[in-house]
C-alpha positions as CSV (number, residue, x, y, z in Angstrom):
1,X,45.6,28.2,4.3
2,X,44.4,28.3,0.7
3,X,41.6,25.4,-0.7
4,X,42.7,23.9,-4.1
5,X,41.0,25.4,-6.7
6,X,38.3,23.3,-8.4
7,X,38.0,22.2,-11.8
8,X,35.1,22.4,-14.1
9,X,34.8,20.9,-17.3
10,X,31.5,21.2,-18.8
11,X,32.9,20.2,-22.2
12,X,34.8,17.0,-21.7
13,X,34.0,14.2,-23.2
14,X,31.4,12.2,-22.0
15,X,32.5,9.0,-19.8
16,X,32.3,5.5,-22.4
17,X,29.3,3.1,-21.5
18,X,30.5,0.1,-19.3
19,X,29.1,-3.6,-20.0
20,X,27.9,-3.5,-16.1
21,X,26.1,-0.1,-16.3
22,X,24.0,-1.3,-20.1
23,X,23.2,-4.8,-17.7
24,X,22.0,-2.7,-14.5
25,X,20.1,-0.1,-16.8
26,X,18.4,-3.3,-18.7
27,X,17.8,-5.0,-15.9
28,X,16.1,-1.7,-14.2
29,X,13.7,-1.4,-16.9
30,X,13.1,-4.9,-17.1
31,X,12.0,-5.2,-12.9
32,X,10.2,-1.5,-14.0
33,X,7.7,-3.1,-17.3
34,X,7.5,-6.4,-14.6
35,X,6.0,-4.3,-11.8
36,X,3.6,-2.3,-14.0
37,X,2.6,-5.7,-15.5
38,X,2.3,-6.9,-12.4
39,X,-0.1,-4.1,-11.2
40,X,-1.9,-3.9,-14.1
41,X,-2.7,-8.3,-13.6
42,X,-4.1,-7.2,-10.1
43,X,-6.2,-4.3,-11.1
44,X,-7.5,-6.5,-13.7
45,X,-8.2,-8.9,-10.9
46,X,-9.6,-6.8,-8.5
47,X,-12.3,-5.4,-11.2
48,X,-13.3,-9.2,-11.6
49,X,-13.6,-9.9,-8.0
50,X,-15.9,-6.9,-7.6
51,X,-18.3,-7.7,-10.4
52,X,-18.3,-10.9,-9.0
53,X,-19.1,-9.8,-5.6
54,X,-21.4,-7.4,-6.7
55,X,-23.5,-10.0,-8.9
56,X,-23.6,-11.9,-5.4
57,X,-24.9,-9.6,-3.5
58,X,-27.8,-8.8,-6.1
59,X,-28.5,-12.4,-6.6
60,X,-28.5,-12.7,-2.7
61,X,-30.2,-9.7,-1.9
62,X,-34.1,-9.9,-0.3
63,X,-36.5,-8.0,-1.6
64,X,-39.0,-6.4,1.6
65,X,-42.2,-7.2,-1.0
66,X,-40.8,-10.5,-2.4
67,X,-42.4,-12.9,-0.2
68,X,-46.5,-10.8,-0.6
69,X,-45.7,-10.9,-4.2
70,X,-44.9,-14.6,-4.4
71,X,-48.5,-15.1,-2.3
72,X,-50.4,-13.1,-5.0
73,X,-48.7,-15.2,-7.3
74,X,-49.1,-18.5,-5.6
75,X,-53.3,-17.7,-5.1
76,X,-53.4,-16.3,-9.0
77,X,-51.8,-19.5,-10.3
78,X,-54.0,-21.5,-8.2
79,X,-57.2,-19.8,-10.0
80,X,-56.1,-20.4,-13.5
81,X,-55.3,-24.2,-12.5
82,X,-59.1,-24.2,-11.0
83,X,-60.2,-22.7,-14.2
84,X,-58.2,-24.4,-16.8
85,X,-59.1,-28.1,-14.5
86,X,-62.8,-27.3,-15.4
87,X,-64.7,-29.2,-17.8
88,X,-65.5,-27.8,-20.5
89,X,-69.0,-29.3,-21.1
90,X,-70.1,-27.8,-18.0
């Protein structure tokens, strides 16, 4: 029992391009440059919602010496309005 021999051809001529392998090749890069434009719109996104969540946070955040500052400020403001409330011919 003998295998048929098999035939190489390194230098045949290459196969012509068919009308349904240029639309499937088109259409392949086309779905490719949509995906990556697609990813590239949701990275963009995502960068906004964290600056945006991140600007919350700092605007939100409480600061442990916030509340004894705002009394020193509350008693220094009430001093000035004593002293700028004085008459001046006194």
């Amino acid at each position: 029992m003998r295998a048929p021999t098999v035939m190489i051809d390194f230098a045949a001529p290459r196969a012509r391009v068919t009308l349904l392998g240029v639309v499937l090749l088109v259409l392949g890069a086309a779905v490719a440059a949509g995906t990556y434009a697609e990813y590239r719109l949701l990275t963009a996104r995502r960068a906004g919602l964290e600056l945006k969540l991140e600007a919350a946070n700092r605007h939100n955040r409480h600061e442990p010496g916030a509340d004894a500052r705002s009394v020193g400020f509350a008693e220094a403001a009430g001093r000035m309005a004593a002293e700028l409330g004085t008459p001046w011919t006194a």
